[in-house]
TIFI-481426 format. One record per residue (C-alpha): residue number from 1; x, z, y. Coordinates in nm, 4 decimals. Each point is the difference from the previous one (the first is absolute). Layout:
// residues N
resi, xx, zz, yy
NUM, X, Z, Y
...
END
This chain:
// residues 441
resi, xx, zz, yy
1, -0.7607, -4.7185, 8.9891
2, -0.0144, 0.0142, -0.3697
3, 0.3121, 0.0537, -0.2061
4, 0.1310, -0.3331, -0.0544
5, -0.0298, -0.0801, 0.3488
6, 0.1744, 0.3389, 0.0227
7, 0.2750, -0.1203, -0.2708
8, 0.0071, -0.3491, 0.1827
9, 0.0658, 0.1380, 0.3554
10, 0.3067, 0.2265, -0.1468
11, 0.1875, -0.2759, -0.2156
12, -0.0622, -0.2412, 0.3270
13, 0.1732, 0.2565, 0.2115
14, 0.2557, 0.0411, -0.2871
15, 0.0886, -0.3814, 0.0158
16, 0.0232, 0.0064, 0.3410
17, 0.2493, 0.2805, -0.0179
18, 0.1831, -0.1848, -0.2407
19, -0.0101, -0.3389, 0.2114
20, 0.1204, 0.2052, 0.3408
21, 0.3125, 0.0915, -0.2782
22, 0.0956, -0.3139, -0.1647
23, -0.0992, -0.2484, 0.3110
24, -0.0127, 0.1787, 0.3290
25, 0.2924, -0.0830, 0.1912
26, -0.0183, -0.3425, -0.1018
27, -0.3766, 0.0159, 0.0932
28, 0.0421, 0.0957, 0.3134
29, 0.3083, -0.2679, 0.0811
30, -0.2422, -0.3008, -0.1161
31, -0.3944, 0.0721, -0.0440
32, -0.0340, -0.3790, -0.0253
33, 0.2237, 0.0201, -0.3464
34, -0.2056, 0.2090, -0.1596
35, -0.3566, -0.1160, 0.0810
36, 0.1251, -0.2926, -0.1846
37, 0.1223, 0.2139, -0.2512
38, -0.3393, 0.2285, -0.0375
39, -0.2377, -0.3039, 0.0123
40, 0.2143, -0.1425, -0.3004
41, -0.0065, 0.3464, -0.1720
42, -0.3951, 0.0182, 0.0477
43, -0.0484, -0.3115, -0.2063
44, -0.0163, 0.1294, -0.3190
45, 0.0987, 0.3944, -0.1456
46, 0.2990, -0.1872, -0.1997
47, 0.1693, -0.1443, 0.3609
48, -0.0623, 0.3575, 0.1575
49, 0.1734, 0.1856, -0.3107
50, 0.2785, -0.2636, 0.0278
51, 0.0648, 0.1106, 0.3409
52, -0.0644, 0.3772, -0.0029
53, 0.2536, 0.1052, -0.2532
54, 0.0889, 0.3160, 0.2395
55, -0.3391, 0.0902, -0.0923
56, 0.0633, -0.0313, -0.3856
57, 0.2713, 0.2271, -0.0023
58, -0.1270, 0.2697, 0.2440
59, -0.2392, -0.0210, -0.2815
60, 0.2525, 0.0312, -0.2623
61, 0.1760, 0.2722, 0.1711
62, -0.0539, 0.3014, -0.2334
63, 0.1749, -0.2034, -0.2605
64, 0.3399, 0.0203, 0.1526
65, 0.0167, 0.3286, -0.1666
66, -0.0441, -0.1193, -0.3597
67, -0.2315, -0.2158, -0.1934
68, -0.0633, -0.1520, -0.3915
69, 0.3336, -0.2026, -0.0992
70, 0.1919, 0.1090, 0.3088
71, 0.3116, 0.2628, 0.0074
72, 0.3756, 0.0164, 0.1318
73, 0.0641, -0.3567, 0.0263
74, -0.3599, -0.1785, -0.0843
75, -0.0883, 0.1344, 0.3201
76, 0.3081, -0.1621, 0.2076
77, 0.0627, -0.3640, -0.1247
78, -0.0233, -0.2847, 0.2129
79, -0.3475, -0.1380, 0.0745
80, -0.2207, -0.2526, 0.2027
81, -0.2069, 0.1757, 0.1683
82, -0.2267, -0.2216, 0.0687
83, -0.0732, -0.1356, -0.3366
84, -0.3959, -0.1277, 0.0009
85, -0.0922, -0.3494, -0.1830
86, 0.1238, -0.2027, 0.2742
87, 0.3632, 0.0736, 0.0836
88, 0.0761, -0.2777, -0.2475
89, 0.1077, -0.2812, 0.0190
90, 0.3436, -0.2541, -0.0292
91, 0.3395, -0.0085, 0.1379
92, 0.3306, -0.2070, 0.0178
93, 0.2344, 0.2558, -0.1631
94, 0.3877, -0.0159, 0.1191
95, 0.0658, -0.2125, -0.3345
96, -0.2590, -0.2572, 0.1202
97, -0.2529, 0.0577, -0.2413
98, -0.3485, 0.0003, 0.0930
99, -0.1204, 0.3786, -0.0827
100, -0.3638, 0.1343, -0.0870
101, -0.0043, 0.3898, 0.1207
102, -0.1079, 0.2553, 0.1939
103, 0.0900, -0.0645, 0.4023
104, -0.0788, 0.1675, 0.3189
105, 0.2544, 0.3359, -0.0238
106, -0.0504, 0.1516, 0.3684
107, -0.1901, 0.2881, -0.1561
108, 0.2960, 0.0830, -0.3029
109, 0.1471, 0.3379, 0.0031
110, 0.0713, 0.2244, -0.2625
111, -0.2446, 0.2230, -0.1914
112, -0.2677, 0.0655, -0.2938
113, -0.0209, -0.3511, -0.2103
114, -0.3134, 0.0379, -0.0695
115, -0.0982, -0.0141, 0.3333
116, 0.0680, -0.3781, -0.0031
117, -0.1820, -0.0235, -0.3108
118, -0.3018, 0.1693, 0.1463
119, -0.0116, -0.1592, 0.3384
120, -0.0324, -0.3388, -0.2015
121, -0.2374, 0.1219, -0.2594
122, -0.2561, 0.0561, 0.2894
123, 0.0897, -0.3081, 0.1359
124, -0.1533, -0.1609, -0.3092
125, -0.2901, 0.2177, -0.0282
126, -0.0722, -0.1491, 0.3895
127, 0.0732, -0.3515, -0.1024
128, -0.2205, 0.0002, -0.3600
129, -0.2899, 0.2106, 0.2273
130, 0.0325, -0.2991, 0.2185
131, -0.0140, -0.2268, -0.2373
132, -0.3404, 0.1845, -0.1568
133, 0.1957, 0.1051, -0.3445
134, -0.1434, 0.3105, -0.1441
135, 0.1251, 0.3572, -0.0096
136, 0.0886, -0.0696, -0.3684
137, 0.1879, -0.3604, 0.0882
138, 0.1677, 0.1939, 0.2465
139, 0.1595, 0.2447, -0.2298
140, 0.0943, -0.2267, -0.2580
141, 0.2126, -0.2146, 0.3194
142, 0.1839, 0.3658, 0.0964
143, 0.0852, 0.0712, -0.4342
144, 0.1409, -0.3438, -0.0020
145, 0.1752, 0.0627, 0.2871
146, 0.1574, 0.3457, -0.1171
147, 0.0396, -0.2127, -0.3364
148, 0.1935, -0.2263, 0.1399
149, 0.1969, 0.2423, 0.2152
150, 0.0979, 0.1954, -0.2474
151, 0.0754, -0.2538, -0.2608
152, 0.2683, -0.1531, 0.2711
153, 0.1100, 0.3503, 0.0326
154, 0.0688, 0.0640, -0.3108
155, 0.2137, -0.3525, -0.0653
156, 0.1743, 0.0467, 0.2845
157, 0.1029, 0.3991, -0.1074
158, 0.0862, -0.0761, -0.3397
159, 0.2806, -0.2840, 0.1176
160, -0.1906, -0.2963, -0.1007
161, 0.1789, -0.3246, 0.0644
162, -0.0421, -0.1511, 0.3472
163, -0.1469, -0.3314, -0.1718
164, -0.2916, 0.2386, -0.1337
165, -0.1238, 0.1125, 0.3280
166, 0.0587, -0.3596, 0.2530
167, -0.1044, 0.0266, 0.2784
168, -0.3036, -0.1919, 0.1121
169, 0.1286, -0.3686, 0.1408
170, -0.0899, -0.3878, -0.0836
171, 0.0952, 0.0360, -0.3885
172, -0.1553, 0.3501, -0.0305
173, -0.2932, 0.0336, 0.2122
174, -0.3623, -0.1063, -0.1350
175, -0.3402, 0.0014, 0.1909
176, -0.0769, 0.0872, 0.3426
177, 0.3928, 0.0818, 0.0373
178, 0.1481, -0.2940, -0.1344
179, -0.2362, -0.1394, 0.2600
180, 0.1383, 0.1753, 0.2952
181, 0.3698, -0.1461, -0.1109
182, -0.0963, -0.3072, -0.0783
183, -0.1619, -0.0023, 0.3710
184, 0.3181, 0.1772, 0.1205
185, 0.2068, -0.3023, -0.1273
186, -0.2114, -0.2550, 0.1726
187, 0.0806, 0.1928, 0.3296
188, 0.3532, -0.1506, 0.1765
189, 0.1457, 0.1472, 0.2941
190, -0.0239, -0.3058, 0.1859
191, -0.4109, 0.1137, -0.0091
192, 0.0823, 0.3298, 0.1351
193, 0.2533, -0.1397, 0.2564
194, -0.2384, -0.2856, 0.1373
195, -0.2565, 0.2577, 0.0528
196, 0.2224, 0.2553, 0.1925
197, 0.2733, -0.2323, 0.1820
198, 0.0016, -0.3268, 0.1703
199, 0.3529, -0.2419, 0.0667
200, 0.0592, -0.0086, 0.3803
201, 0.3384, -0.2096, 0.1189
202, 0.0940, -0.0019, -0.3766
203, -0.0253, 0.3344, -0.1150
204, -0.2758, 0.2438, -0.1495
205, -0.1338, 0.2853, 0.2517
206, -0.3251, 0.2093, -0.0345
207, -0.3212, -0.1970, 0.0838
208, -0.2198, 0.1547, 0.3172
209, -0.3386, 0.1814, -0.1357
210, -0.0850, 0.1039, -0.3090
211, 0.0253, 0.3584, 0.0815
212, 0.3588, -0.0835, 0.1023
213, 0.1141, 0.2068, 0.3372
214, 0.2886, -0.1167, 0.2047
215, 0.2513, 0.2823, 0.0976
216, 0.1757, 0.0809, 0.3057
217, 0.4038, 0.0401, 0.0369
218, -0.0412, 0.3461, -0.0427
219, -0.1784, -0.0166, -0.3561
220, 0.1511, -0.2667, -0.1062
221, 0.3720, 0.1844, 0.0407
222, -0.1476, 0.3047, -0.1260
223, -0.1410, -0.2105, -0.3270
224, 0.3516, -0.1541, -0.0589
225, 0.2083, 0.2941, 0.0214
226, -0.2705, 0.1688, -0.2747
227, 0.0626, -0.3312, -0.1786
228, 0.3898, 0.0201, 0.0488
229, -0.0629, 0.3834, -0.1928
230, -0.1955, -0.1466, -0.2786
231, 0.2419, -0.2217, -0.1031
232, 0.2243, 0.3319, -0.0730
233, -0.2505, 0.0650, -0.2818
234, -0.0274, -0.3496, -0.1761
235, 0.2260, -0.0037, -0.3709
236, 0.2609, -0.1807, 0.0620
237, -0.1477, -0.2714, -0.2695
238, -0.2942, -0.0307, 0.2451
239, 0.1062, -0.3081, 0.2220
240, 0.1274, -0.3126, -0.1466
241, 0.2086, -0.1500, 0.3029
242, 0.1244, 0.1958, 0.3443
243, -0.2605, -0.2724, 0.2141
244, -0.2514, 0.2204, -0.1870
245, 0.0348, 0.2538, 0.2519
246, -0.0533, -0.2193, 0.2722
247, -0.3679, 0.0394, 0.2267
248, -0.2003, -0.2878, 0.1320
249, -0.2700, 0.1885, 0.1222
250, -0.1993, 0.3100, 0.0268
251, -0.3320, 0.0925, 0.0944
252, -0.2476, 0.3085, -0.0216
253, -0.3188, 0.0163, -0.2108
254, -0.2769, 0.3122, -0.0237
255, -0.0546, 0.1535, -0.3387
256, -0.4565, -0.0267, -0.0098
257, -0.0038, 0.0099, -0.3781
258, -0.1574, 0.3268, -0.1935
259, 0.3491, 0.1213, -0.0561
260, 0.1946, -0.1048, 0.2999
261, -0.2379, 0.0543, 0.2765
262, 0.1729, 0.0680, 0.3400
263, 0.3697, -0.0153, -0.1597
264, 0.1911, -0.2064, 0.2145
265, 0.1853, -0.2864, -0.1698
266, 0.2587, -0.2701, 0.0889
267, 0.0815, -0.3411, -0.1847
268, 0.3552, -0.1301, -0.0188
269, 0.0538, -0.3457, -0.0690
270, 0.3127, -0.0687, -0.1974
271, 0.2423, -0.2886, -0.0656
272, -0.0184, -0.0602, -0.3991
273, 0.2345, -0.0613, -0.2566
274, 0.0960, -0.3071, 0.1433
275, -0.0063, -0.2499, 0.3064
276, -0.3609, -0.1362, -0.1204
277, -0.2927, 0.1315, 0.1875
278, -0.2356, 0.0082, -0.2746
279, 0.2438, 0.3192, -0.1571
280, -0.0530, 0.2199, 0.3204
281, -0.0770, 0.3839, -0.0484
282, -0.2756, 0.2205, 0.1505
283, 0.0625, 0.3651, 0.0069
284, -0.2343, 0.2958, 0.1344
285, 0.1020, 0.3371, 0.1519
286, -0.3013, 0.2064, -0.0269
287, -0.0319, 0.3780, 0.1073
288, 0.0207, 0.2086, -0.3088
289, -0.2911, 0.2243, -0.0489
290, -0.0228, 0.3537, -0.1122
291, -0.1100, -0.0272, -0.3777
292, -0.3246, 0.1615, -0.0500
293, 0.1187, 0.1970, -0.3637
294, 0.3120, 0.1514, 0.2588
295, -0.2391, 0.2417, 0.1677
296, -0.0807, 0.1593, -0.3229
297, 0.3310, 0.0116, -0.1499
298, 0.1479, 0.3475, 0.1677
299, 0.3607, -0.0648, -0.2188
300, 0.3089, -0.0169, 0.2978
301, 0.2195, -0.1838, -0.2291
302, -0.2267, -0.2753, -0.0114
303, -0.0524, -0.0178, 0.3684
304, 0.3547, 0.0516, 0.0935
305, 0.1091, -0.2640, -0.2736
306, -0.1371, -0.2854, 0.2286
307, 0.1656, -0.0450, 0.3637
308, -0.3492, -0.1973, 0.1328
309, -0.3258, -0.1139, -0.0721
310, 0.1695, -0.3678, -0.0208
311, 0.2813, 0.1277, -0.2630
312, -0.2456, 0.1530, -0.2209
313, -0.2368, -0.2934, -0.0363
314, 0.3462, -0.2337, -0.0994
315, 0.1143, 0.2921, -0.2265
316, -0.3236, 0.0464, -0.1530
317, -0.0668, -0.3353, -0.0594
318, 0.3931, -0.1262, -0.1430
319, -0.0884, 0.2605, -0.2427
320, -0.3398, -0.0895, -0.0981
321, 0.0560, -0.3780, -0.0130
322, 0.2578, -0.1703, -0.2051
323, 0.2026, -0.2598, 0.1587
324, -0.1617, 0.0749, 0.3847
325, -0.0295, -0.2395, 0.2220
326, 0.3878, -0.0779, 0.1855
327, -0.1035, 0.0162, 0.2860
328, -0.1476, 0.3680, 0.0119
329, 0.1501, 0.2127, 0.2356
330, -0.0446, 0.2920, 0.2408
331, 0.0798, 0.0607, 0.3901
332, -0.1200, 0.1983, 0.2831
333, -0.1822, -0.1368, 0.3411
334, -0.0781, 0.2072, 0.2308
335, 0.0555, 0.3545, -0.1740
336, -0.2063, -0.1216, -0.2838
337, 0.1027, -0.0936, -0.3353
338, -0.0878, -0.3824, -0.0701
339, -0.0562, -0.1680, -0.3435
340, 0.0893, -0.3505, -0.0471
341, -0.0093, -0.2610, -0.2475
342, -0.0817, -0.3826, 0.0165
343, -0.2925, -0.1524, 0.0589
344, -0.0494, -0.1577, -0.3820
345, -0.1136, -0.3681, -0.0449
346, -0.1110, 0.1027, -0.3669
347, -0.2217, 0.3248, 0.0476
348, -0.3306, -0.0279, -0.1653
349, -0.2356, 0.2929, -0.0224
350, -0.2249, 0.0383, -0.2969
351, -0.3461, -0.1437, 0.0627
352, -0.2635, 0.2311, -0.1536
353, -0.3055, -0.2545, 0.1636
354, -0.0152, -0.2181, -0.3279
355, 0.1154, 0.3279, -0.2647
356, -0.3563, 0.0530, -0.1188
357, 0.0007, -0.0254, -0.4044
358, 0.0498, 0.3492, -0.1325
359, 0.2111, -0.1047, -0.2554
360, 0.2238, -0.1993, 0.2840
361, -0.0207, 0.3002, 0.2189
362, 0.1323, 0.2058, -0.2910
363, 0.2741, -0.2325, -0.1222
364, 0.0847, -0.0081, 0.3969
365, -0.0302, 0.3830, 0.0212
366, 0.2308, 0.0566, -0.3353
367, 0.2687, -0.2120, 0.1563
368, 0.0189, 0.2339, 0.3440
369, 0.0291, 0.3112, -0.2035
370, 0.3418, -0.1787, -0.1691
371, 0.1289, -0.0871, 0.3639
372, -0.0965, 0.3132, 0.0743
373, 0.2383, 0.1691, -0.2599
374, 0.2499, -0.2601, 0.0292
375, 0.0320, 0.1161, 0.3814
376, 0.0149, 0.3438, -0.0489
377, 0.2524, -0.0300, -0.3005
378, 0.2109, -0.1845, 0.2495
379, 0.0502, 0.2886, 0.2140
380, 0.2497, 0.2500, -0.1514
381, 0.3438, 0.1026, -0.0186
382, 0.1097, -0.3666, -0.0211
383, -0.2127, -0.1084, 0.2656
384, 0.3692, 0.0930, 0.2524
385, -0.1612, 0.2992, 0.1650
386, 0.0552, 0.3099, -0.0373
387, -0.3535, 0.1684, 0.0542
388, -0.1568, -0.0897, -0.3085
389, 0.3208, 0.0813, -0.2498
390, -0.1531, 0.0249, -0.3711
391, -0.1468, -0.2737, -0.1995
392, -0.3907, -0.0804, 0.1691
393, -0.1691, -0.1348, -0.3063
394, 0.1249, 0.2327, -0.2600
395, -0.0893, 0.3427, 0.2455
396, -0.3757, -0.2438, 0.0202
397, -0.0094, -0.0450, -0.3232
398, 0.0990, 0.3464, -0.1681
399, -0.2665, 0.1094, 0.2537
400, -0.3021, -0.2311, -0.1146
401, 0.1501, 0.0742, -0.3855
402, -0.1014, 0.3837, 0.0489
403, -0.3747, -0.0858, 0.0381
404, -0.0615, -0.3652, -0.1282
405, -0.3876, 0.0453, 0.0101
406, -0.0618, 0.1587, 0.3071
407, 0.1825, -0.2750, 0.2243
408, -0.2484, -0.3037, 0.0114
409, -0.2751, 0.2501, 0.0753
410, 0.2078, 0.1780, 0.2970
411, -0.0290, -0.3784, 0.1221
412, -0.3611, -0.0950, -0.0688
413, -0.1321, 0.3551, 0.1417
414, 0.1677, -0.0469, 0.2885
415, -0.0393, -0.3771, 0.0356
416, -0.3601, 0.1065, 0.0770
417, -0.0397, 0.3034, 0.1679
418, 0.2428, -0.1656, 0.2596
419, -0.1811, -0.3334, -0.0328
420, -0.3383, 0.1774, 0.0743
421, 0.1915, 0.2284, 0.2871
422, 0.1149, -0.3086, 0.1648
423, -0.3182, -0.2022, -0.0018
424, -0.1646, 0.3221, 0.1538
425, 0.2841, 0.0296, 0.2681
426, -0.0066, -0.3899, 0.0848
427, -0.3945, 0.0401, 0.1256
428, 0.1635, 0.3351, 0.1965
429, 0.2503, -0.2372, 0.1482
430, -0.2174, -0.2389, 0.1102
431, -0.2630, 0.2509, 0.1424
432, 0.2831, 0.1169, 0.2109
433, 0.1309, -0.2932, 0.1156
434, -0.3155, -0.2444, 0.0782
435, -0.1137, 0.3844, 0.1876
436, 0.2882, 0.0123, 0.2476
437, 0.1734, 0.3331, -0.1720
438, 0.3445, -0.1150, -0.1176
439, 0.1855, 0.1443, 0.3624
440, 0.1846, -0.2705, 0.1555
441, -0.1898, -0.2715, -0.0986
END
């Protein structure tokens, strides 16, 4: 066996530990789940790094004792978690605007900040690989990036005026993201309704199929009491009438995307903001997962701080997103902490399939390093919790001020080494899977 076979054989058995970690119980409840989920990781290196981020930080893990730009508080702010070129995308904020930003927040904890920055800085060297830009188009995308990152940073520490740093919506927006809102708007709940729900004897319930699963008594109590506890954790500016709290119907779906494989889920189909059936509501109450970044974050304050897997997803993510959707909440189901939120009529992910001018790529790239900031700089001692309590972007920003030239090459050295790492672990992956050795499956 020559060495790289040698090399190949212990990384494969090092993923593999990793996966038994991050995905074994859930694994072994529903196999199914995640042979969907592995076939859709072993299309391309990006989709597996998007859904092995329990393998990027087991990587990372000799960081959480230091690293360039991190200290006292750089290393416990508020991030993602999850941050790679695709968690973008719009949202209805609780103001009714329509919102271009970063989405997704079932990985966010707290920890390094540069770990978000990193995670999505090989997310673009997987992306521009894929899209057969050089090593030296590559690096320019990850400067402009930290450019842009740290120009947003700056701003936002030095009390510039909330005018000077908008946030990305229909006035603001240009490009690829103004193209995502502006496909957003075109989106009415009516679509999403009609394509969920059906009227039977004059009023909306839940349409059979669709990966829709009818519940028995038992659930379906068991569902409505965790709803009944959600509705504890709602601000009180959440629902517009009392009807709003009234159920029509309820049914049980199967998480068999990369991220939610084998998470059991339940819709909840909810009387609007008036008597008109087009206004209805559709929540979810998904099981909360364990956040990848937790396991190598050994601090008991931050562990102890949240009371469930469910309550630190809504915590992390009121924090890291301004004006969060109302309807965010948390309850438990079954001894397990749930998330839920609505089911938005206005979510658009950004499209990468048509991105392909470098100079598009880069303007698109720039613009994710601001939202990037901007989220971060949300997080702080005036986000309302406690955890965080000192001023994010000015402890970021005195930090990237001590070493202004070494911070866009932290990023770009990085950006490939961990490019090139996953690449080399996808073809791993994919040995081990289409060979019968992931256990379980």
């Amino acid at each position: 066996m020559s060495v790289t076979q040698l090399n190949d054989e212990h990384r494969g058995e090092e993923i593999l530990a990793v996966f038994d970690t991050a995905f074994g119980e859930l694994l072994a409840a529903d196999p199914a789940a995640f042979r969907v989920k592995f076939r859709k990781m072993a299309a391309s290196a990006f989709a597996f790094y998007r859904g092995t981020a329990a393998l990027f930080y087991h990587d990372l893990d000799a960081e959480k004792r230091g690293g360039p730009f991190l200290d006292d508080r750089t290393s416990r702010v508020w991030i993602h978690g999850d941050l790679h070129a695709e968690n973008f995308g719009t949202y209805m904020d609780s103001t009714g605007r329509l919102i271009f930003n970063v989405n997704d927040f079932d990985e966010a904890y707290v920890g390094p900040f540069t770990w978000d920055l990193k995670r999505f800085s090989a997310s673009i060297a997987l992306i521009g690989y894929a899209k057969a830009l050089g090593d030296d188009q590559i690096t320019e995308l990850v400067r402009v990036y930290a450019g842009a990152y740290r120009d947003r940073m700056r701003a936002l520490a030095t009390g510039a005026k909330s005018d000077e740093v908008p946030p990305f919506t229909l006035d603001t927006a240009e490009g690829p993201l103004l193209d995502a809102l502006r496909d957003a708007r075109s989106l009415t709940r009516f679509g999403l309704l009609d394509s969920m729900t059906e009227i039977r004897d004059f009023e909306r319930r839940f349409a059979p199929g669709g990966g829709s699963i009818e519940l028995d008594a038992a659930t379906r109590y068991k569902v409505l009491a965790a709803f009944d506890g959600y509705l504890e954790t709602l601000p009180e500016t959440s629902l517009a009438r009392p009807d709003s709290y009234r159920v029509k119907d309820v049914v049980g779906r199967r998480g068999i995307g990369i991220g939610s494989a084998g998470l059991p889920s339940y819709n909840i189909l909810l009387e609007g903001h008036s008597d008109a059936l087009e206004n209805d509501v559709v929540i979810y109450i998904k099981q909360a997962q364990t956040p990848a970044v937790s396991r190598h974050i050994t601090d008991p304050a931050i562990r102890d701080y949240f009371r469930h897997e469910g309550h630190r997803t809504v915590i992390s993510q009121r924090a890291l997103q301004q004006h969060a959707d109302p309807w965010l909440g948390w309850t438990e189901l079954g001894g397990a902490g749930q998330l839920v939120a609505e089911v938005s009529p206005y979510a658009v992910d950004l499209d990468w399939g048509d991105i392909d001018d470098p100079e598009e790529i880069a303007g698109v790239v720039a613009d994710l390093g601001r939202a990037t900031a901007t989220m971060h700089a949300a997080a702080d001692d005036t986000s309302g919790e406690s955890l965080v309590p000192f001023s994010t972007e000015r402890a970021i920003d005195a930090a990237i001020a001590a070493d202004e030239e070494g911070f866009a090459p932290l990023l770009v050295d990085f950006a490939h080494s961990y490019g090139a790492r996953a690449r080399a672990d996808h073809q791993i992956f994919v040995d081990l899977f289409r060979n019968g050795r992931i256990p379980g499956l």
